[in-house]
C-alpha positions in Angstrom: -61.8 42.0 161.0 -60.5 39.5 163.2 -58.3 37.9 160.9 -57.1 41.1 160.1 -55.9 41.7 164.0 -54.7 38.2 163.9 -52.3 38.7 161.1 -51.2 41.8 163.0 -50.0 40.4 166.0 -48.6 37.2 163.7 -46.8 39.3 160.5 -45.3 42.3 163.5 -44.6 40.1 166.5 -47.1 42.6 168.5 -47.8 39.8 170.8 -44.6 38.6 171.3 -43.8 42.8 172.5 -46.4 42.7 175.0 -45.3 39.0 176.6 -41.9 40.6 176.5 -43.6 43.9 178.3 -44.7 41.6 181.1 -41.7 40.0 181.9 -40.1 43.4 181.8 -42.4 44.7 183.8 -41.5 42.2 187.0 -37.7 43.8 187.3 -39.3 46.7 189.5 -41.0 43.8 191.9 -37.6 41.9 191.6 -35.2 44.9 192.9 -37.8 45.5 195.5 -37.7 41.9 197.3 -34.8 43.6 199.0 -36.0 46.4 200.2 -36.8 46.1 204.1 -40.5 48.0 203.5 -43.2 46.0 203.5 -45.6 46.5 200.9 -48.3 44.4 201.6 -50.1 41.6 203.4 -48.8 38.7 201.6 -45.1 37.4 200.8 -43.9 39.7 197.6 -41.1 36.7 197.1 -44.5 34.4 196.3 -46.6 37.0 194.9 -43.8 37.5 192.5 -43.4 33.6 192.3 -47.4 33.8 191.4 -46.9 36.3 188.3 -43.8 34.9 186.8 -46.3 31.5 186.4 -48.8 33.1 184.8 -46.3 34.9 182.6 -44.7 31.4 181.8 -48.7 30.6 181.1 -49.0 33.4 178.8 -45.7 32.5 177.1 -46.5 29.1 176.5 -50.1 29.3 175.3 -50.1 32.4 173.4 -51.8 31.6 170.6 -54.5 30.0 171.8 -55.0 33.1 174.7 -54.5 35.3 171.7 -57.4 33.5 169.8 -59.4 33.4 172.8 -59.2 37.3 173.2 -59.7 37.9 169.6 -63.1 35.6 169.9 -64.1 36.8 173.8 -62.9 40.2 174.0 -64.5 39.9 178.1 -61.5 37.0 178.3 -59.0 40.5 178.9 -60.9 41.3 181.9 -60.0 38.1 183.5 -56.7 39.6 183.0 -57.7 42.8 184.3 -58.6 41.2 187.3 -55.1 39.5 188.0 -53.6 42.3 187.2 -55.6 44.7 190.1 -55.0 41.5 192.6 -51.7 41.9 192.1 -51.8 45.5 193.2 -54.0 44.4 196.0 -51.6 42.3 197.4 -48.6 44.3 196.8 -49.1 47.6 198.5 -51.9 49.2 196.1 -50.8 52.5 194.8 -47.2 52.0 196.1 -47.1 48.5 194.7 -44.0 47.9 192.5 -46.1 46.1 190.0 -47.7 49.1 188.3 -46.3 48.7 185.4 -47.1 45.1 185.3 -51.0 45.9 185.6 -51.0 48.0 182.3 -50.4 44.8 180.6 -53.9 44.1 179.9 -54.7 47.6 179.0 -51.7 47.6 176.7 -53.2 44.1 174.6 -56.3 45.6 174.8 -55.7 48.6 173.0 -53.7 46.2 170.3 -56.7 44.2 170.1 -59.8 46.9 169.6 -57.3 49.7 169.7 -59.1 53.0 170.6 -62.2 51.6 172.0 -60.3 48.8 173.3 -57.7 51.2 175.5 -61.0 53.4 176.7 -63.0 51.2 177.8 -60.0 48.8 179.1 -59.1 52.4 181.1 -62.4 53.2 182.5 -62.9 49.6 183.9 -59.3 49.5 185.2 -59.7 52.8 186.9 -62.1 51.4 188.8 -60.3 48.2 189.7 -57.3 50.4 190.7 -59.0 52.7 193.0 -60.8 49.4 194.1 -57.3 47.5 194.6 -55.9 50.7 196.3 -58.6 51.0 198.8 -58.4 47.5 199.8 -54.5 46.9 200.1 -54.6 50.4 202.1 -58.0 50.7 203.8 -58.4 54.0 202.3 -58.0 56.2 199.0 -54.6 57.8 199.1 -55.7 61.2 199.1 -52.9 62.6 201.0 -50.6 61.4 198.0 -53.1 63.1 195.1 -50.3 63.7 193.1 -49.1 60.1 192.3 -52.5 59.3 192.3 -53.2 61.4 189.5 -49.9 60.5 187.7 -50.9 56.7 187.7 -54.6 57.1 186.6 -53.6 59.3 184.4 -50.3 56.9 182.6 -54.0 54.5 183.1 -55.6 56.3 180.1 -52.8 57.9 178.3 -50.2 55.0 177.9 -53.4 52.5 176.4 -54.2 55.3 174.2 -50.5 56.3 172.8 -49.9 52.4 172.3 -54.1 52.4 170.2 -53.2 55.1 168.6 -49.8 52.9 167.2 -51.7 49.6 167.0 -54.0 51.9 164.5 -51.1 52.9 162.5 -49.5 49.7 162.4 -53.1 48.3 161.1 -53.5 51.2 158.6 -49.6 50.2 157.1 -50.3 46.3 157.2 -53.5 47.1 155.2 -51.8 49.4 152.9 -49.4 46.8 152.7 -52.1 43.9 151.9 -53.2 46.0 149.2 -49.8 46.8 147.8 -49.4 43.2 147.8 -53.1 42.6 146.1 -52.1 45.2 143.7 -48.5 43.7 142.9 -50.4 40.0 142.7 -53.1 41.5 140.3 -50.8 43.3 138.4 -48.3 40.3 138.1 -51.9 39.0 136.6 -52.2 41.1 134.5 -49.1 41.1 133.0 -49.1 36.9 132.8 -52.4 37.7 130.7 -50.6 40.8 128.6 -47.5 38.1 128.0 -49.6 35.5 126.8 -51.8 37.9 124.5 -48.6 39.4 123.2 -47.5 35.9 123.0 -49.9 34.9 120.9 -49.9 37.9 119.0 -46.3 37.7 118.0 -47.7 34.0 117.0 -50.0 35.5 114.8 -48.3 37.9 113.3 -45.5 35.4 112.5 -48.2 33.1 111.1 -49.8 35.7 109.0 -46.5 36.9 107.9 -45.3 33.5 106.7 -48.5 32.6 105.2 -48.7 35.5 103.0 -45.5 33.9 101.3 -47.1 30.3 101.3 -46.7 29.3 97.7 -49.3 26.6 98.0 -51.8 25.2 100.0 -49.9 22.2 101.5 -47.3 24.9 102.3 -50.0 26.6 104.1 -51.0 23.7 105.7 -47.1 22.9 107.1 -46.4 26.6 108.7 -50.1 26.4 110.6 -49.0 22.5 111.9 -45.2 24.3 112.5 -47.2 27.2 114.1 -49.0 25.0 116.4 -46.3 22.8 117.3 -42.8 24.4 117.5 -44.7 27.7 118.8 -47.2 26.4 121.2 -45.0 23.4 122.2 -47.3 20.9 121.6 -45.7 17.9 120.4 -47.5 16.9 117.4 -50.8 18.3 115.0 -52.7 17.1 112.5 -54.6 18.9 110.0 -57.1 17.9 106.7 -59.3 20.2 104.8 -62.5 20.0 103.4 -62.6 20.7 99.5 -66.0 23.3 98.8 -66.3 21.9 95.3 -67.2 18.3 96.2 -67.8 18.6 99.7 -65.2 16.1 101.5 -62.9 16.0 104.1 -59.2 14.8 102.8 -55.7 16.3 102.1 -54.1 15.0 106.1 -50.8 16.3 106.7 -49.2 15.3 110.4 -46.6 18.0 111.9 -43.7 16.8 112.7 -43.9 14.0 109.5 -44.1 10.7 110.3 -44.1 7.5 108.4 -46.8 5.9 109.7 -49.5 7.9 109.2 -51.6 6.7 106.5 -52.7 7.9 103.1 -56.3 7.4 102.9 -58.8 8.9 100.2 -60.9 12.0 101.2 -64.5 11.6 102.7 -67.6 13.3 102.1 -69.3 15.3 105.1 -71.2 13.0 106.4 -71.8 12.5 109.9 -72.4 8.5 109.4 -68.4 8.9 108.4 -67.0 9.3 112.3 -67.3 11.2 115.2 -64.9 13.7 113.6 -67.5 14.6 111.0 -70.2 15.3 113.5 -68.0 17.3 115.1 -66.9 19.5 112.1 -70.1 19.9 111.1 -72.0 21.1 114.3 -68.5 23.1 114.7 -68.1 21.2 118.0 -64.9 20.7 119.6 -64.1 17.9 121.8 -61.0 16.0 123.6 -61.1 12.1 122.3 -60.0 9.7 124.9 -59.0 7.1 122.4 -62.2 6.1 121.0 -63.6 5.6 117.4 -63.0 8.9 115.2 -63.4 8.2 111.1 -64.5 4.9 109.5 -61.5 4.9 107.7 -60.0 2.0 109.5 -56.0 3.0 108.9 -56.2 6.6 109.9 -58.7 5.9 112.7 -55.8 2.9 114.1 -53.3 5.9 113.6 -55.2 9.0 115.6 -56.5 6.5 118.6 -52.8 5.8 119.5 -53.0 9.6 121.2 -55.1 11.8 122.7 -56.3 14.9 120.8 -57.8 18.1 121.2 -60.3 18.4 117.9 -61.1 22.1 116.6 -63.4 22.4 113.7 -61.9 25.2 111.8 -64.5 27.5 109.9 -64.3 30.8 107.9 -67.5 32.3 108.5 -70.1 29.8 107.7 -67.8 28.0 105.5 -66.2 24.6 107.0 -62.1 24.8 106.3 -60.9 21.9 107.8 -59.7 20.5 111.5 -57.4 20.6 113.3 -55.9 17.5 116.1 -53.5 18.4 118.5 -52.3 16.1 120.8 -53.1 16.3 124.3 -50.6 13.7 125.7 -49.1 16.7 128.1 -52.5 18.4 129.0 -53.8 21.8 128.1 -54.0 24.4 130.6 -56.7 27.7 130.3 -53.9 30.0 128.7 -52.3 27.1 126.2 -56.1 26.9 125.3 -57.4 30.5 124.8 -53.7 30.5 122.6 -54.6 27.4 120.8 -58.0 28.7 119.7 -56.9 32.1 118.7 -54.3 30.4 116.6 -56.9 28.2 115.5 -58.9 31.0 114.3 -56.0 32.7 112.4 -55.4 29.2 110.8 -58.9 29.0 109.7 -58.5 32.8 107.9 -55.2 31.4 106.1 -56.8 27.8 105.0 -60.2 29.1 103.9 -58.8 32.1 102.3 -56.2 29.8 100.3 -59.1 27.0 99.9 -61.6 29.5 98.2 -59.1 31.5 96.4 -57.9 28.0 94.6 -62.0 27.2 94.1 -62.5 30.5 92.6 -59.7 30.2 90.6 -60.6 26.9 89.1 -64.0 28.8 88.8 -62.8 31.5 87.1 -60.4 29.3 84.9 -63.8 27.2 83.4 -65.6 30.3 83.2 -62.8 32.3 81.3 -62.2 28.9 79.1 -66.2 29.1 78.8 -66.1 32.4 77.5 -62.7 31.6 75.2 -64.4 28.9 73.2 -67.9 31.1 73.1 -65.9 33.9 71.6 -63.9 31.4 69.3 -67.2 29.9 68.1 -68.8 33.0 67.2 -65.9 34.5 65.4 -65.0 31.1 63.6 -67.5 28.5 63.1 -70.6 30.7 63.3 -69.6 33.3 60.7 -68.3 30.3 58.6 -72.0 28.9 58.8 -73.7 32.2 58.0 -71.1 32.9 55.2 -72.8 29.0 54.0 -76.0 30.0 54.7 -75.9 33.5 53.1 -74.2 31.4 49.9 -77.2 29.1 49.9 -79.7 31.2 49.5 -78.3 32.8 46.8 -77.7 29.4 45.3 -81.4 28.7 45.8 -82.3 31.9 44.1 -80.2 31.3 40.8 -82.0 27.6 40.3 -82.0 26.4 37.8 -81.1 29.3 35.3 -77.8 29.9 36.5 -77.0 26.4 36.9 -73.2 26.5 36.4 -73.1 29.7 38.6 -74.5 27.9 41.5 -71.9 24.7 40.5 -69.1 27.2 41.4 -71.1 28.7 44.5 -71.1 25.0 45.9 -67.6 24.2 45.3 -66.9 27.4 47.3 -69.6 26.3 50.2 -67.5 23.0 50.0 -64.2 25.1 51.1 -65.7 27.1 53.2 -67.2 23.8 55.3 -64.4 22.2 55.4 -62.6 25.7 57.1 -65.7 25.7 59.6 -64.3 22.1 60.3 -61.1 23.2 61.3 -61.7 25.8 63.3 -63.8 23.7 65.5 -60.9 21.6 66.1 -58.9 24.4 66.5 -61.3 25.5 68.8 -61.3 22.4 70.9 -57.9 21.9 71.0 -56.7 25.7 71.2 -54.1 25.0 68.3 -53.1 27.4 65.5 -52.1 25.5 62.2 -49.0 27.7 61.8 -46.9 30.6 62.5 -49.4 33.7 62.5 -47.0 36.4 60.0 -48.3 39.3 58.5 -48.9 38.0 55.1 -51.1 34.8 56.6 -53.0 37.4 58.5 -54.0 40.0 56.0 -54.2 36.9 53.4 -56.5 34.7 56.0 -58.6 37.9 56.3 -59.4 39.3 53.1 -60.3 35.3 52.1 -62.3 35.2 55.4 -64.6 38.4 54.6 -64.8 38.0 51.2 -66.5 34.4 51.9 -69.0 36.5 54.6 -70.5 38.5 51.8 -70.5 36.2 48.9 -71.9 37.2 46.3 -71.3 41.0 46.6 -67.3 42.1 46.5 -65.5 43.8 49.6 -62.1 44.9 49.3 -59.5 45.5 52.5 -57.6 48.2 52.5 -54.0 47.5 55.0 -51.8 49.6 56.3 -49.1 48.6 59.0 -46.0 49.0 60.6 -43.9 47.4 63.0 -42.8 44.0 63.1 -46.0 42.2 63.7 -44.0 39.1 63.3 -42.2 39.1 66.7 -45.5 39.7 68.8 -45.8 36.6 71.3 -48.5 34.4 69.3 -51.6 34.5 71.7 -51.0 38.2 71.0 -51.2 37.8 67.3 -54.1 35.3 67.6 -56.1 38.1 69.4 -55.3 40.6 67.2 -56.5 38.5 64.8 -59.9 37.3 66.0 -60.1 40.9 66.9 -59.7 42.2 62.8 -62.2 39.1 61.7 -64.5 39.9 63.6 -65.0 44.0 62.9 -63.8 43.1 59.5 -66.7 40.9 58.7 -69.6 43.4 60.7 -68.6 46.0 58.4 -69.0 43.6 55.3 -72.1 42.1 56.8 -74.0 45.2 57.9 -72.2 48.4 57.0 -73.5 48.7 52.9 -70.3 50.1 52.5 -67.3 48.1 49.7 -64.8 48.6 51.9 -63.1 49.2 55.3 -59.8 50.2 56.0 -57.4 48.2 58.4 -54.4 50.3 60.4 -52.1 47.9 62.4 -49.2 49.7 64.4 -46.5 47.7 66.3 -44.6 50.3 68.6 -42.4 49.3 71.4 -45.0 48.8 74.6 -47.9 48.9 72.4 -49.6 47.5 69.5 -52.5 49.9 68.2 -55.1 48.7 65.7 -57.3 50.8 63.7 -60.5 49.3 61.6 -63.1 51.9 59.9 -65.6 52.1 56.9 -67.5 55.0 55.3 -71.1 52.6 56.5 -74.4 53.6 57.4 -73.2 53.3 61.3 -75.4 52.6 64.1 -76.3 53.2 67.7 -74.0 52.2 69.8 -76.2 51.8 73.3 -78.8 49.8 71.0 -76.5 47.5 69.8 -74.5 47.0 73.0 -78.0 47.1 75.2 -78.7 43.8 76.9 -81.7 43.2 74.4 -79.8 43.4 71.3 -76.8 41.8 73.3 -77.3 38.1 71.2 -77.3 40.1 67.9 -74.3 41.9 68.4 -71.9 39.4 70.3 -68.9 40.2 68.5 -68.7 43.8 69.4 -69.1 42.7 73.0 -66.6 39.8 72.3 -63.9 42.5 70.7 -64.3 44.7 74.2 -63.8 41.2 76.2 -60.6 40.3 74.7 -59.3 44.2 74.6 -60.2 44.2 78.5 -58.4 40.4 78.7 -55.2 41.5 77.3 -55.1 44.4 79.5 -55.8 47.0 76.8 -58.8 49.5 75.9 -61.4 49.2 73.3 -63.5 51.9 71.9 -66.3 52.0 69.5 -67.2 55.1 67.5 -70.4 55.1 65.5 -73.4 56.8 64.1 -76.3 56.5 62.2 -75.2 57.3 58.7 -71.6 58.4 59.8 -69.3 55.0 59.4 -68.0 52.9 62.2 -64.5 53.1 63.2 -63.0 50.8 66.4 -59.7 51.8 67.8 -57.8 49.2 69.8 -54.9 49.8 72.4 -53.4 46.1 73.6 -49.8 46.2 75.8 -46.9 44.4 74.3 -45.4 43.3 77.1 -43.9 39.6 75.5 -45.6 37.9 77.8 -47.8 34.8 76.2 -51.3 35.6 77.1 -54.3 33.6 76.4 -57.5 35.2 75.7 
């Protein structure tokens, strides 16, 4: 509360008004040394010497006085004491200093204001009536009514001047919280700046990164992000690769000759402090000590100081990121640095594992290619041999020359097994896949699935199949072989009729026979799934091509499998 006065009279000059009230306040004493009447006992050209000293006092220690009041509000009645002397010596309630002795009440009320000007008023009535009794030898009760007027300008001139000092206090502390409110606000809006700072930063960032070709292009607009954006004046960044669990690929923003190319290291905290760190996802400032065994790029990062962030995508370690330190980092370049950190560690890890479940998905489709290419090559070449051998068997030795020509054909149809397994290995076709080699290459195919019985194909296309891209009429190919030779294999039926259409956005293929049929859910079910491979495998390769498949059978009602692929001319691989 004190303080609060204090910076009152100090910010409105208060105390200057009242020093300037008792010098004032002496011009009625000055006029009067002229006058011939005779006031009171003493000289008034010395009593008037006596108050202009301690108004020089007053003047020249203000401050501390003012302090003193402020600390010892019973210091003012020292002042109250002076001033009723004053009247005692000067005539009492015809002394010319009247005005002069309201000074006290006056700074009172400033000071305490309301129950500084009553009780100042109450205690100075007193002293008045006191100070007029004594300078006249009795109350002036012949003169009641300028009695009354100064007792009263006693209470009511304190009062008017409390009630002011209250106002002014009220406005200064409306003022100081004007100005609180302007310096919290100006706050606030550092804060908002700084989070729409760093929101413009990541908007940016996600913006360019979305049209990152690569990761090493992701890895330059982070570093570019942190430095040209953030104003630091260099970053470095490596990345951890999930498949073999090592910390590698260092890229330094802006680029710089001398940093090192070293190999990538596994996560292993024996490897450097930096590998602790990124895997207890601690980050630390380095102060030029040891950070990676790798004696090169630890020569390189201990030239600087740097600010190490482990950057992680969930539970996943990304990478880290150095930022050098050389210029310090104050609390808003930090909370900016990590929030940009944490956007960084989206973009890498989301690039990192899309490229790891790419290469995933790649094995896994090439997996599945060669699977499929087995099965519909070298597998049914071997049960074709197999199926041929027991008949063989069975003709011993009766039908000796019968079984002479079966084994040449078993020779043939080895050595074709042969090739498709290099084919298969090294994903080549022998030639130019035209209509005649593939409805030539299939009736020879399913004829040697069902040796000894006969089975006859029955074509029908249009469209130039010729000018299909060739993984599309490699597909459609392994696609007819393999339906072709179920129905030979399993159907009982002589026959099965083959519909090939080439239109302009579509290629349509159409294979049937007049079989036994089947169940479909049984054959497709998971426990008849090894069995019947190929149907699956004709739905894979429909679904790869970014066509349809669908399988119509019945028990005793034929088979019939209708197949919709795009022809779009691009070279797919399935």
């Amino acid at each position: 509360m004190y303080k609060k006065i204090q910076s009152i009279f100090r910010d409105n000059r208060l105390f200057t008004f009242l020093v300037i009230f008792r010098w004032a306040a002496l011009i009625p004493a000055l006029l009067s040394l002229n006058s011939d009447a005779r006031q009171g006992a003493f000289d008034p050209l010395a009593v008037l010497v006596v108050a202009a000293l301690a108004n020089t006092l007053i003047s020249i220690f203000n401050r501390p006085l003012n302090q003193l009041v402020i600390e010892y509000p019973l210091a003012l009645g020292i002042d109250l004491l002076f001033s009723a002397g004053l009247l005692v010596v000067s005539g009492g309630t015809q002394s010319s200093y009247y005005l002069y002795a309201l000074s006290p009440l006056l700074a009172g009320a400033f000071f305490f204001q309301v129950r500084g000007a009553l009780l100042g008023a109450l205690v100075f009535t007193l002293l008045y009536l006191a100070s007029s009794y004594v300078g006249t030898r009795a109350l002036p009760l012949e003169d009641s009514a300028t009695l009354f007027t100064q007792i009263s300008g006693i209470w009511l001139i304190p009062l008017l001047f409390a009630y002011s000092s209250r106002l002014l206090k009220d406005i200064n502390r409306a003022r100081e919280e004007l100005s609180n409110a302007r310096d919290e606000l100006a706050q606030k809006h550092e804060k908002l700046e700084d989070a729409h700072r760093q929101l413009e930063i990541i908007h940016d960032l996600a913006m360019i990164l979305q049209a990152a070709p690569d990761l090493i292009s992701v890895q330059e607009r982070v570093l570019g992000a942190v430095t040209t954006d953030l104003g630091f004046s260099k970053a470095v960044v490596g990345l951890v690769d999930p498949a073999l669990q090592e910390l590698g690929g260092w890229l330094v923003y802006p680029a710089q000759e001398s940093f090192p190319s070293v190999k990538p290291l596994a996560l292993d905290p024996q490897n450097g402090r930096l590998f602790q760190a990124l895997l207890t996802r601690d980050s630390f400032r380095t102060d030029h000590d040891a950070l990676v065994q790798q004696q090169e790029l630890n020569d390189w990062l201990t030239q600087n100081p740097w600010r190490v962030i482990p950057l992680y995508l969930r539970e996943h370690p990304v990478g880290v990121l150095l930022v050098d330190e050389s210029n310090g980092l104050t609390a808003g370049q930090e909370s900016t640095l990590m929030t940009v950190a944490n956007q960084a560690a989206l973009a890498l890890g989301t690039t990192i594992l899309c490229i790891d479940r790419a290469r995933r998905l790649a094995v896994e489709t090439e997996r599945n290619r060669i699977a499929r290419d087995i099965h519909d090559t070298v597998a049914q070449s071997l049960f074709g041999i197999v199926y041929s051998l027991d008949a063989c068997i069975n003709m011993l030795p009766v039908q000796a020359e019968e079984v002479k020509k079966e084994l040449i054909d078993l020779r043939s149809l080895a050595s074709g097994a042969h090739d498709e397994v290099r084919r298969s290995i090294f994903d080549l076709w022998p030639s130019p896949l035209t209509i005649e080699l593939f409805m030539a290459d299939l009736t020879s195919y399913v004829s040697s699935c069902c040796r000894p019985r006969s089975f006859s194909i029955v074509f029908n296309n249009s469209g130039n199949f010729d000018l299909l891209p060739a993984g599309l009429r490699r597909t459609i190919y392994r696609m007819a072989q393999e339906a072709l030779a179920n129905s030979a294999r399993h159907s009982g039926a002589n026959s099965a009729r083959l519909c090939l259409n080439v239109a302009q956005d579509q290629v349509y293929l159409d294979i049937s026979d007049q079989g036994c049929g089947f169940d479909l859910a049984t054959a497709l079910s998971r426990a008849s799934s090894r069995e019947h491979f190929g149907l699956r495998g004709i739905q894979e390769r429909a679904r790869a091509m970014g066509g349809e498949c669908e399988i119509i059978s019945q028990p005793g009602a034929g088979t019939r499998i209708l197949i919709q692929l795009p022809n779009n001319g691009h070279k797919q691989h399935a």
